[in-house]
C-alpha positions in Angstrom: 0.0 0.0 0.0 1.0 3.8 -0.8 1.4 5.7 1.9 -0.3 9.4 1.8 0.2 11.6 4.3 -1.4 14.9 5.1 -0.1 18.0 7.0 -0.5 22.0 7.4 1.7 23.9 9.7 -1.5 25.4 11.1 -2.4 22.1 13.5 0.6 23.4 15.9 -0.5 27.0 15.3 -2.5 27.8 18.1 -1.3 29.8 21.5 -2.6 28.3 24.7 -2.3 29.1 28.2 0.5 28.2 30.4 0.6 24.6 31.1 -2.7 24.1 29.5 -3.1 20.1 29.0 -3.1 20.6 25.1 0.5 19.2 23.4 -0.1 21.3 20.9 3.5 21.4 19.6 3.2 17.8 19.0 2.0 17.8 15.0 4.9 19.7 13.8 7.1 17.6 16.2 5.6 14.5 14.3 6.2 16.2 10.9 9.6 17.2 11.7 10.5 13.4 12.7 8.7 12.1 9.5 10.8 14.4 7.5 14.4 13.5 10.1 13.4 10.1 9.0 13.7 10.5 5.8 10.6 11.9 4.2 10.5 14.0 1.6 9.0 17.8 2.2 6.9 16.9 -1.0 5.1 13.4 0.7 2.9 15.9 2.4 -0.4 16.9 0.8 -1.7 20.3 2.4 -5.3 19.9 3.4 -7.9 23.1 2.9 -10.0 24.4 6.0 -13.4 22.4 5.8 -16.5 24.3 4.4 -19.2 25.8 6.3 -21.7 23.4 4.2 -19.8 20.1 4.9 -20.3 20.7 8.7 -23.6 21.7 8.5 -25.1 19.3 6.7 -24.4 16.3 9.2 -24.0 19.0 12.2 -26.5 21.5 14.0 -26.4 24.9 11.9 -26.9 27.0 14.9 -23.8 24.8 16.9 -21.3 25.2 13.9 -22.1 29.2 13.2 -21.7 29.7 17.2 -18.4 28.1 17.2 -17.2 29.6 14.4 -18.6 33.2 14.9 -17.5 33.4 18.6 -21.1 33.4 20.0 -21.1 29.7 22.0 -21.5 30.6 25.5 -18.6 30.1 27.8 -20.0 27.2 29.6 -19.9 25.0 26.2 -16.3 26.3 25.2 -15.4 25.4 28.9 -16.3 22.3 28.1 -14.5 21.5 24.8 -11.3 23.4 26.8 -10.2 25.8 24.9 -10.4 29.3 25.0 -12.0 30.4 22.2 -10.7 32.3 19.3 -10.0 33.1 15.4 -6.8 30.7 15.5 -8.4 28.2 17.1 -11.3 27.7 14.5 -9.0 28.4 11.7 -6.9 25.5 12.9 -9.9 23.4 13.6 -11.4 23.5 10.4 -8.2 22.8 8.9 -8.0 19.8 11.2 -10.9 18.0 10.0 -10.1 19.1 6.0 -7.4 17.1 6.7 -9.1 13.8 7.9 -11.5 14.6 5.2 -8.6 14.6 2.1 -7.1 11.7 4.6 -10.2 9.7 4.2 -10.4 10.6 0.0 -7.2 9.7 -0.9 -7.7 6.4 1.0 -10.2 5.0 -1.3 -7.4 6.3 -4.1 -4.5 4.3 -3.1 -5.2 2.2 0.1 -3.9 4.1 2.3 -3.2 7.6 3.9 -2.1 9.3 7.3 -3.2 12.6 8.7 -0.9 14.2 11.2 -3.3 15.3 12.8 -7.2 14.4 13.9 -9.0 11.6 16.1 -11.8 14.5 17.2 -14.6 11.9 18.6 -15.9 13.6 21.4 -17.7 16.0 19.6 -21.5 15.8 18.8 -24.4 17.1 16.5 -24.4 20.2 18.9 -21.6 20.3 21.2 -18.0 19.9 21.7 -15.9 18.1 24.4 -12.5 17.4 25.7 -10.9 19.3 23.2 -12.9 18.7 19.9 -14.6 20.8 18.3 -16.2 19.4 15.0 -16.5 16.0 15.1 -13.5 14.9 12.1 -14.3 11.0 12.1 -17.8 10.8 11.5 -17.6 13.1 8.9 -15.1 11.4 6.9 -16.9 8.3 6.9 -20.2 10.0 5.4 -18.1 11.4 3.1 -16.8 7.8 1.9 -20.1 6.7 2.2 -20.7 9.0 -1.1 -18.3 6.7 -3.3 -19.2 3.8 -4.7 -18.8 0.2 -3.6 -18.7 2.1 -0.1 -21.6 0.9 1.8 -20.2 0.5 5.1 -17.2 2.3 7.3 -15.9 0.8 10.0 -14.6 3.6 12.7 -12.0 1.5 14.9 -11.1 3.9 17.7 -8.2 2.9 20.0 -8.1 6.0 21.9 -7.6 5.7 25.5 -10.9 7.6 25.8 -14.3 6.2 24.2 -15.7 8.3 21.5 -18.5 9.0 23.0 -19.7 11.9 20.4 -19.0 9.0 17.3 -20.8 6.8 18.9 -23.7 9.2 19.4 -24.1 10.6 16.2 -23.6 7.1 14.4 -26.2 5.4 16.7 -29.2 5.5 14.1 -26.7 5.4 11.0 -26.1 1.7 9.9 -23.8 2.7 7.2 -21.3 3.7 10.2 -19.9 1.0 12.7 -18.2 2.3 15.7 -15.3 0.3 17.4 -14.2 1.2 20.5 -11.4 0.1 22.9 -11.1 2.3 25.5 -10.7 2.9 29.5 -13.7 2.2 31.5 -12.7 4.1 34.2 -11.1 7.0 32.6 -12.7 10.2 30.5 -15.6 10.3 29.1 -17.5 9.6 32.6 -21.1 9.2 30.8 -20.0 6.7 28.3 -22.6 5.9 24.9 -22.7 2.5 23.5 -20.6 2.5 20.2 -21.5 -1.0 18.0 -18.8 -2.5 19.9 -17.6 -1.6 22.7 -14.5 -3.2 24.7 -14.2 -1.4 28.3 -10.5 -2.2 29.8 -9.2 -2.2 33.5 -6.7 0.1 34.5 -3.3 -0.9 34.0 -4.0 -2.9 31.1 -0.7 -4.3 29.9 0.0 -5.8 26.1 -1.0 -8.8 25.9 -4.7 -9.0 27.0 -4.9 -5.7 24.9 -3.5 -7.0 21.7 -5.8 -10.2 22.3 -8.7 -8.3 22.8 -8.3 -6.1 20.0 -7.5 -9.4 17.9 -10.7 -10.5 19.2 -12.2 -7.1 18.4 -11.4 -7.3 14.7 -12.4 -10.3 14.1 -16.1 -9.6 15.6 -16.0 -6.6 13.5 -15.2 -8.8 10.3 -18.1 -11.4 11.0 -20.5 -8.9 12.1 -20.2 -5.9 10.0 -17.3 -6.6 6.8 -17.2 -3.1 6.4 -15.8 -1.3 3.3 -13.4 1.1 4.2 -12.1 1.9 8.0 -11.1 4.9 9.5 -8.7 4.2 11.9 -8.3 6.8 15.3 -4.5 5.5 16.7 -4.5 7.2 20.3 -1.3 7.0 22.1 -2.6 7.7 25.4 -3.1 4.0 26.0 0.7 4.5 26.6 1.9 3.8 30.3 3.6 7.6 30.4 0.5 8.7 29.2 -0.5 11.2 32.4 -4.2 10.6 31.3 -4.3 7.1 30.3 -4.2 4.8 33.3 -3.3 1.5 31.0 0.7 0.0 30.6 0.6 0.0 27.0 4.4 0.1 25.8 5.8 1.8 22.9 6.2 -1.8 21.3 2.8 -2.5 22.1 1.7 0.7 20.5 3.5 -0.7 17.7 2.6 -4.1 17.3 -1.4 -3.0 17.7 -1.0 -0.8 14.4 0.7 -3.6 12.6 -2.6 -5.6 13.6 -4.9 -3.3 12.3 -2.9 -2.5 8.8 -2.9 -6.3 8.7 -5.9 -6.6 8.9 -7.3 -4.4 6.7 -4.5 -5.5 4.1 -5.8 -8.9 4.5 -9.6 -7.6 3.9 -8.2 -5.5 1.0 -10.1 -2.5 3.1 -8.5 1.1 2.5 -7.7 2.3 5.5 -7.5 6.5 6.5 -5.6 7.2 9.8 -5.6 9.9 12.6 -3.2 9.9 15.5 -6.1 10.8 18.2 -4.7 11.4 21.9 -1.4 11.4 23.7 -0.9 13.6 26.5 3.0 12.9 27.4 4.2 16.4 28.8 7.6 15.6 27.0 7.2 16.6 23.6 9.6 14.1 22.2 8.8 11.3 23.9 5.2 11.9 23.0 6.4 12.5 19.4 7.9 9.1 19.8 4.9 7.0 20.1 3.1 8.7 17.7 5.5 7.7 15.5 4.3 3.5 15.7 1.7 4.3 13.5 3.9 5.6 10.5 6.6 3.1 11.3 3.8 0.6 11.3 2.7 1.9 7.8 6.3 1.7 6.4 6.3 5.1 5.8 9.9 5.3 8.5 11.7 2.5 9.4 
C-alpha cells in the first residue's frame, strides 16, 4: 500500500495558556520526525479548512455558526477546553479538512495518514475534551458517497471512548463504531458505540493485543465493512499522564501492525488519525506517535 500523508503547519498554530493540557507542539514535532526520517517535504499533501456546508449538513447549523462566529457561550467552550478564538477555528477546520482529504485519498490508493485528527468527542451540537467538529464521522459519510462504499468501519483505540461518534452514528447503519477504550477514565457518561471493549486500568500488552485481535475479528463477521477509518490514540501508553493503562511503545507498535494487517488482508483502505497522547515531554510523546507511521512503512 501507498502511503499518503497529510499536513499544514497550522495544526501546531494555536497559543494556549500556560501549562494548558493541550500538546499542541506535538503535530509539527511529528512532521519534523517524519521528515528526520527521511521523508521528503513533497510526501505531504496540504489539506484546505473544511466548508461551512460540509459541517452543516451532518451537524446542528446553529452549533457550527456559534463556534465559528465566537457566540457559543462560555459554559460550552469550557467544556471543549479551549479558549476560544479566530486561531483556534482556523486550525480546527483545517484539522478536519485534513481527515476529510485523509479519508479521499484512502479510497485512491489504500492508504493515507493525517498528522493530525481523532476529534470523537464532539456531537451534532456540542463539543468536548478538546474537539470541536467532530473529524471521524464526517469522513466516513463522506466515503459513504463513493461507490462500492456501503459500510465504514470507525476503529477507535483512543484511551478515551468516542462518545460523540458513537452518538451521532447510533441510528446510522452505514457507520460502525469500534471502540477500545478505558472504562474508568474520561468520558464519565459513556454511549454505546456498536462495539464496545471497556478495559481495567493498567491494562498491559497482551490481553490488549488479544482483545483487539478479538475485536477485529467480531467486526469482520458482524459488520465486513468497506473502508475503516482508523483513530491511533497513544494515550493507551503507560507515560500517558491521562491514560491509566501500561501499553508500551512496542505494544503501541505491534497493535498498528494488527490493524494495517488486517485491513490488508480484507483488502479494506484504510485513512488514519493519530487521536490522543498527553506525554508532557514533547519528544517522547512524538515518539509513540510515531508507531503508526513506522507501522505503515512510511519510516523505518
Amino acid at each position: 500500500m501507498l502511503q499518503h500523508l497529510v499536513f499544514h503547519p497550522i495544526y501546531s498554530q494555536l497559543e494556549l495558556p500556560v501549562r494548558h493540557r493541550f500538546p499542541i507542539e506535538k503535530y509539527q514535532g511529528i512532521h519534523d520526525a517524519l521528515c528526520a526520517g527521511g521523508v521528503s517535504e513533497s510526501a505531504f499533501i496540504t489539506p484546505a479548512p473544511v466548508a461551512r456546508e460540509t459541517l452543516t449538513a451532518c451537524y446542528d447549523a446553529s452549533y457550527v455558526d456559534a463556534l465559528i462566529g465566537g457566540t457559543l457561550d462560555s459554559k460550552a467552550m469550557r467544556r471543549i477546553g479551549f479558549p476560544w478564538s479566530e486561531q483556534l477555528i482556523k486550525r480546527s477546520l483545517t484539522a478536519v479538512g485534513g481527515t476529510l482529504k485523509t479519508a479521499e485519498l484512502a479510497l485512491q490508493h489504500g492508504l493515507a495518514l493525517n498528522l493530525t485528527g481523532g476529534y470523537h468527542h464532539a456531537a451534532a451540537d456540542w463539543g468536548s475534551g478538546f474537539c470541536l467538529f467532530n473529524d471521524l464521522y464526517l469522513a466516513a459519510r463522506q466515503m459513504l458517497t463513493n461507490p462500492g462504499i456501503d459500510s465504514v468501519l470507525i476503529i477507535d483505540l483512543d484511551v478515551h471512548q468516542g462518545d460523540g461518534t458513537a452518538l451521532l452514528a447510533q441510528e446510522d447503519t452505514a457507520v460502525i463504531t469500534l471502540s477500545l477504550h478505558g472504562e474508568k477514565n474520561f468520558p464519565h457518561r459513556k454511549q454505546q458505540s456498536d462495539m464496545d471493549f471497556p478495559l481495567p486500568k493498567g491494562m498491559t500488552d497482551e490481553p490488549y493485543l488479544a482483545t483487539l485481535d478479538e475485536a477485529l475479528s467480531i467486526a469482520e463477521r458482524l459488520y465486513a465493512p468497506d473502508a475503516v477509518i482508523y483513530d491511533a490514540g497513544v494515550d493507551v501508553h503507560e507515560n500517558d499522564d491521562l491514560g491509566l493503562l501500561n501499553i508500551t511503545t512496542a505494544g503501541v507498535y505491534q497493535r498498528d501492525c494488527m490493524v494495517f494487517d488486517w485491513c490488508r488482508r480484507h483488502n479494506l483502505p484504510v485513512a488514519c488519525v493519530i487521536g490522543g497522547g498527553y506525554q508532557r515531554d514533547i519528544n517522547a510523546l512524538v515518539d509513540v506517535h510515531l508507531q503508526m507511521y513506522r507501522a505503515a512503512g512510511v519510516i523505518s
